[in-house]
N, C-alpha and C positions, 0 to 999 in steps of 0.2 A: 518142545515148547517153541514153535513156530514163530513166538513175535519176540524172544528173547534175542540178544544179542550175540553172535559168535562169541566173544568175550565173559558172556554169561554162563553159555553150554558150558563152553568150556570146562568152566571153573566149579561151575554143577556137577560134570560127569567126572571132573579129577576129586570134588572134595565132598561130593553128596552122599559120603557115608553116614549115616543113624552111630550116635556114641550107644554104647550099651545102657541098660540097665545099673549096669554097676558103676555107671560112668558118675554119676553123682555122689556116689558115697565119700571117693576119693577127696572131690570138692568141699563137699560139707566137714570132712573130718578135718580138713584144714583151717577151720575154723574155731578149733579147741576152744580155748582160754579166750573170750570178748576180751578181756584186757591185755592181750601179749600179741605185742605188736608183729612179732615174725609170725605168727598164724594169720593176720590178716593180708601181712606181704605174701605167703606162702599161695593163698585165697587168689591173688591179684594177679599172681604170676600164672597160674592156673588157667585165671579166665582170660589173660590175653595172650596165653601162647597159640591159639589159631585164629590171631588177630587180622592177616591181612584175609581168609575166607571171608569173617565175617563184615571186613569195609565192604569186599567186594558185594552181601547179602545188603547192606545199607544204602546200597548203590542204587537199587532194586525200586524205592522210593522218591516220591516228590516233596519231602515235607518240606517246607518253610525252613531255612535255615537259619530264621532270625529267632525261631522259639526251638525250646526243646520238648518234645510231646512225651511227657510222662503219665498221662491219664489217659494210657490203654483199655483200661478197664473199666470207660465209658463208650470211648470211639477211638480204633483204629485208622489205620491208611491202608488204599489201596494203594499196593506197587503197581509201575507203570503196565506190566505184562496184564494186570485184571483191567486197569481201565483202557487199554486198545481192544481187550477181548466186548466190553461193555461197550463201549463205543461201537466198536466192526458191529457190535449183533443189535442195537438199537438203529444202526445205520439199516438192515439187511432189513430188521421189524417193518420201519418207517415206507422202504421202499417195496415190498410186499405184501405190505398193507395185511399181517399177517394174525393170526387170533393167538393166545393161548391155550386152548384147552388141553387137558391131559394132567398126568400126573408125576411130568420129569422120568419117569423111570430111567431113561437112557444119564442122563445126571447123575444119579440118586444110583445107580450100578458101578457109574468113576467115583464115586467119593467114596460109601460107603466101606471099602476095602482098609482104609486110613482111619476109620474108626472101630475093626475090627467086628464086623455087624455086615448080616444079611441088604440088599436093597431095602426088601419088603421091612425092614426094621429102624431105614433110615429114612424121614422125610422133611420135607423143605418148612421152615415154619417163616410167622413174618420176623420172630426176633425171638429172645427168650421167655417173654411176659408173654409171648401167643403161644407158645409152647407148652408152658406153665396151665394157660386154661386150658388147653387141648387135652392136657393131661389129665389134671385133678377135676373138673367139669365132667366128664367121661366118665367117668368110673360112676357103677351102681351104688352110690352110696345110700343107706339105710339111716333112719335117727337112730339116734343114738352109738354111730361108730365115731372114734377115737381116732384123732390124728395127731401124735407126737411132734413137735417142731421144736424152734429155737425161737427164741425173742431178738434174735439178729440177720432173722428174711429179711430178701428183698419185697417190694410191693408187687412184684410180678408175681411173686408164691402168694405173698399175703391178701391179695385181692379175690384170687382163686377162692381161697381156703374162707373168704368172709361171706363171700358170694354162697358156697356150698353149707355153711351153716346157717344163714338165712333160707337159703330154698329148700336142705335136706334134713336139718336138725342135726347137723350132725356136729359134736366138739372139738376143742385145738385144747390142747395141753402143750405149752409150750415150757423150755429149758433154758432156764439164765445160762446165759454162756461164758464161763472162765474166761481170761484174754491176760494176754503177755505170757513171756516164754517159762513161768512153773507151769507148764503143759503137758502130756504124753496124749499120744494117742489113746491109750489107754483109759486117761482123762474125760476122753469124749465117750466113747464106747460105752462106759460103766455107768455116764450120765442118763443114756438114752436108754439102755437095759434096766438098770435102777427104777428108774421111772414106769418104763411099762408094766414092770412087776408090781408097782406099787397099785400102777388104776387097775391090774387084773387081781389084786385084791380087794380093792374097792367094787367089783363087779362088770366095772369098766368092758366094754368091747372095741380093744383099742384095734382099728383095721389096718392105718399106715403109719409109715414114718415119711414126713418129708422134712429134708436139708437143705444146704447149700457147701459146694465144696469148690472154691473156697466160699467162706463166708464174705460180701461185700465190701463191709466195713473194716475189718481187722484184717483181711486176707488171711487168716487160718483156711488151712485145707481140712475140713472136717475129714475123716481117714474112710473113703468110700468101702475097701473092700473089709476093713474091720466093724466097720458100721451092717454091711450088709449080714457078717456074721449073727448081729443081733435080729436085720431081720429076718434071716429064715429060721432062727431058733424062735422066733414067736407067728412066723409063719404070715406075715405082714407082706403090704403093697410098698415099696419104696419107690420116691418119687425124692428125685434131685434137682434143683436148680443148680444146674452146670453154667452158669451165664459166661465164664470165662475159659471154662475149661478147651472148648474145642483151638485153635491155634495155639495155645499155652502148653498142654501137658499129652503127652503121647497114648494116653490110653486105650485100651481094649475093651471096649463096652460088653463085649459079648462074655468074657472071661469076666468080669465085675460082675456082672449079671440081673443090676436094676432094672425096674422094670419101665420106668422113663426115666429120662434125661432133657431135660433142654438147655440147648448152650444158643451162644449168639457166632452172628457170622459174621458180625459185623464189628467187633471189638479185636479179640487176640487172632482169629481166623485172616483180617481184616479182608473181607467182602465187603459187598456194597452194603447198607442204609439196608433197612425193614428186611435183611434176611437171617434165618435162624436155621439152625441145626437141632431137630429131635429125634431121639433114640429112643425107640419101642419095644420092649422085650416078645418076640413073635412067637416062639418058638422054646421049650424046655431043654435045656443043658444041667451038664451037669454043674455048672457056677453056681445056678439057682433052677434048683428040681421041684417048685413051688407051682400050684398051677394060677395060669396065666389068669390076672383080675378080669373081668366081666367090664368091655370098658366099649362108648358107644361116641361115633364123632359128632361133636357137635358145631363144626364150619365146616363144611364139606359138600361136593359137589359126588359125590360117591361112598354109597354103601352096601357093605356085606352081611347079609343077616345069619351066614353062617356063624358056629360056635364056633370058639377059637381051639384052636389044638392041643391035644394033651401028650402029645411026643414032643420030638427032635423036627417033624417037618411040618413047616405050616401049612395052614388051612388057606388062610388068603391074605394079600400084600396089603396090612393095615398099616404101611406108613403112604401109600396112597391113597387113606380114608384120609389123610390129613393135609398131605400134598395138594389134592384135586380140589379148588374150591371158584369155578369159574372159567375166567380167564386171566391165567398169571402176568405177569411181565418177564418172559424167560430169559431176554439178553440181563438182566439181573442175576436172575439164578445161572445162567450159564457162566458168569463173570465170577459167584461163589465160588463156584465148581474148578476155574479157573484156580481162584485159591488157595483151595484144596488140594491141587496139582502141585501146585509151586511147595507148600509143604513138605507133599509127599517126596516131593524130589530132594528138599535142601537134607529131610531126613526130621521127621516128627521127633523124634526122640534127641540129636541132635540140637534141634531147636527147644527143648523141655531142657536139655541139660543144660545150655544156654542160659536159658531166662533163670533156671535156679540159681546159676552159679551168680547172677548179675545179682539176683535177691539174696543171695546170700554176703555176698560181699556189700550192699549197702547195709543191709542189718547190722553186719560185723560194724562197719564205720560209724553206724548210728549208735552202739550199743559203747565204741570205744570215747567218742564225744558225750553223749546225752545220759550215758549208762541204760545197761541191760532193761532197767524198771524203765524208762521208756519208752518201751517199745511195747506196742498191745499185742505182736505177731511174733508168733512164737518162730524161734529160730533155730535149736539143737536140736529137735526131734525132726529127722528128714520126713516124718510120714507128713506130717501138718505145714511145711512148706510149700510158698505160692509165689507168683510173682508178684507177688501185693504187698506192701509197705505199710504199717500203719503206725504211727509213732507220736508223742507228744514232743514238742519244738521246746516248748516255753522255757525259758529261766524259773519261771516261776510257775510251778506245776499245777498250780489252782488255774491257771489261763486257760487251760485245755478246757476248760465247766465254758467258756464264754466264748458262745456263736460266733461274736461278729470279731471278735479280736485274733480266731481261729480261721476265719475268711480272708480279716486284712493277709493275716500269713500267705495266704494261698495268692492274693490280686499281687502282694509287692513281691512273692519270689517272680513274676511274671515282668510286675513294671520294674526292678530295680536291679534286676542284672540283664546283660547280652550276651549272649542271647536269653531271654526269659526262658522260665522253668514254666510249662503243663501240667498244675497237681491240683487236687481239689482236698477236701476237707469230707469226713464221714462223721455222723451223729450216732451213737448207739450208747444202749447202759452198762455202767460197770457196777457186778456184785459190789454189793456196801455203800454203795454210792447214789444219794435218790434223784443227782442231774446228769443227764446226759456226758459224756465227754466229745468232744470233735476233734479228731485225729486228724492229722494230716498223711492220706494215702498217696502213695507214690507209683507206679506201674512199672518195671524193667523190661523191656524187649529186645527182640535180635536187630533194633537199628540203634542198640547204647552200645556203649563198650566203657570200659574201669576210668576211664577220661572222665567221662559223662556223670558218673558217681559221683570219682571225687571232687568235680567242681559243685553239682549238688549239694554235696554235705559241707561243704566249704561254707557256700550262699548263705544256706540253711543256718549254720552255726555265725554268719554275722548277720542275720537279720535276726533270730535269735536273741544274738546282743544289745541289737537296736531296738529292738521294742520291750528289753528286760526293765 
């Protein structure tokens, strides 16, 4: 990493190990009992024992130190290493008077490895909602096929999905979504199974499933690879709204085995503005030995009219039917890519066990002031953990129904402490309930640490007070 600091390498090539896979268990079981106070000491101690690494990864960033940015999970930051890479190559652009054309490959070859996936299966989108149409647009849909969802999409899935049943006839069956932590994984699973048996008894030709993992507004992690279990037992196209997943959670797209993906690059990844990450299933594994949807680009400066492949090796690199539309602006995507790097180095996994351990320890805090109920994000079952927060504030639990009273919470954590809190407010329905509730969601990432928490919950629990 060329524009990093000696001090940076450094501290990269002594502490840039990936924790394990099982590195979170340990974390979360520390968690036990929401009301016993040594399990969330236990939790705290946990998360800051590789405390001075992670000053040094906070280091990495320009933010404003007069606020605190907890609404990741709209827009991130670039560290300073992306915006020299941004800058150097709009400088080089500018002075070469240089085109776009093409379709990144050489990009799209560095990244791809960090999300466990082919080149030809990874390509450049503008954000997550372009992804979304690229995805679900494409595909040959027929009237009358069936798309199982949730009633807790984003508008980037759900735009898609309005757009395709106006032009293709085809339906949305969507799933009231449980919320707060009586959850199992299980819980979801059995929701989306449930259901599809139900419309293939009705005659139904249900063709996909599409999610969101996590879900926007509650940050439930719908459970991708139990979910996908249902789809290849009804032999289904899955399509995910990953909007947060790529910088957040270490995944291996290829061993999941959906058949898209769109995350954003620009939130937990944190790249620039208008760039997105999509995952294409190109090729048959054994993750998912389904054959590949019948799917056609539609924003594209390049097409293959070959059939897509029915093994292990592909036919042709369809994440550059979606990559290539023009002329790009690559010192952007070259600055993603950037990104990407820096990840891969700090150690993807690493940094997922990170953000769980910070989400889990506000939960804990929230669940030990506010109590467990709530909280709309489930918190003991590690599969449905996110780095998403979503919680009611109020004293008085009926506040959560009222928009603007759920707002002011979000404007005065900002104006009435210092430094202000970054959070916003989520609108979604709760089973049994015919108003909306508006949570207040929170973001955890590798520039908090248990400081940043506990003065959070502190705020939180006397603003709280003050408008009880």
């Amino acid at each position: 990493m060329e524009h990093w600091t000696a001090k940076r390498r450094d501290f990269l090539r002594m502490m840039g190990y990936g924790a394990s896979a099982a590195a979170v268990a340990p974390l979360l079981a520390a968690c036990g009992d929401a009301n016993s106070q040594s399990s969330i000491s236990e939790l705290r101690s946990r998360l800051v024992q590789d405390e001075a690494f992670w000053t040094q990864v906070q280091s990495m960033f320009v933010l404003n130190p007069q606020r605190t940015y907890m609404n990741i999970g709209t827009g991130g930051s670039m560290p300073q290493v992306v915006l020299d890479v941004f800058a150097k190559e709009n400088l080089l652009k500018a002075e070469d008077s240089s085109s776009g054309y093409g379709n990144l490959l050489d990009l799209r070859q560095q990244v791809a490895p960090g999300f466990g996936v082919d080149a030809d299966e990874l390509a450049f989108s503008a954000n997550t909602s372009s992804g979304m149409c690229h995805a679900i647009l494409g595909i040959d849909w027929q009237k009358g096929d069936v798309v199982v969802t949730t009633n807790h999409e984003h508008g980037g899935g759900n735009t898609p999905l309005s757009i395709a049943v106006a032009r293709y006839g085809i339906e949305v069956s969507r799933i009231a979504m449980p919320v707060g932590n009586d959850q199992t994984a299980a819980t979801y699973t059995n929701l989306f199974d449930e259901r599809i048996r139900a419309l293939k008894a009705q005659g139904k030709r249900v063709r996909a499933m599409m999610w969101s993992s996590p879900t926007y507004v509650t940050g439930t992690m719908l459970p991708i690879a139990e979910l996908m279990q249902v789809v290849k037992t009804h032999e289904l196209i899955s399509i995910v709204d990953g909007a947060h997943l790529p910088g957040m959670m270490a995944y291996d797209y290829a061993a999941l085995g959906m058949d898209f993906m769109s995350g954003a690059g620009h939130k937990w990844q944190c790249g620039p503005g208008s760039t997105g990450i999509l995952v294409i299933r190109n090729k048959i594994r054994a993750s998912n030995p389904l054959p590949l949807p019948k799917w056609y680009p539609v924003h594209s400066s390049s097409y293959s009219a070959l059939e897509r492949t029915t093994n292990g090796t592909a036919t042709y690199d369809i994440a550059a039917s979606v990559t290539s539309c023009g002329s790009l602006h690559v010192p952007m995507y070259k600055a993603l890519a950037q990104a990407c790097a820096s990840w891969d180095t700090i150690g993807r996994k690493k940094i997922e066990t990170y953000d769980l351990a910070l989400s889990s320890y506000l939960k804990e805090r929230i669940a030990e002031r506010w109590g467990v109920e709530s909280l709309y994000s489930p918190k003991d079952d590690p599969k449905l953990l996110s780095a998403l927060t979503c919680f009611n504030p109020f004293a008085n639990k009926a506040d959560v129904k009222d928009a603007q009273k759920s707002t002011a919470f979000v404007n005065r954590m900002l104006s009435d402490f210092g430094p202000g809190f970054v959070i916003r407010n989520a609108s979604f329905a709760v089973i049994g309930d015919s108003v909306n509730h508006n949570g207040i969601r929170i973001s955890t990432h590798l520039w908090h640490d248990a400081n940043d928490i506990d003065r959070l919950v502190d705020s939180m629990w006397s603003l709280r007070n003050s408008m009880a």
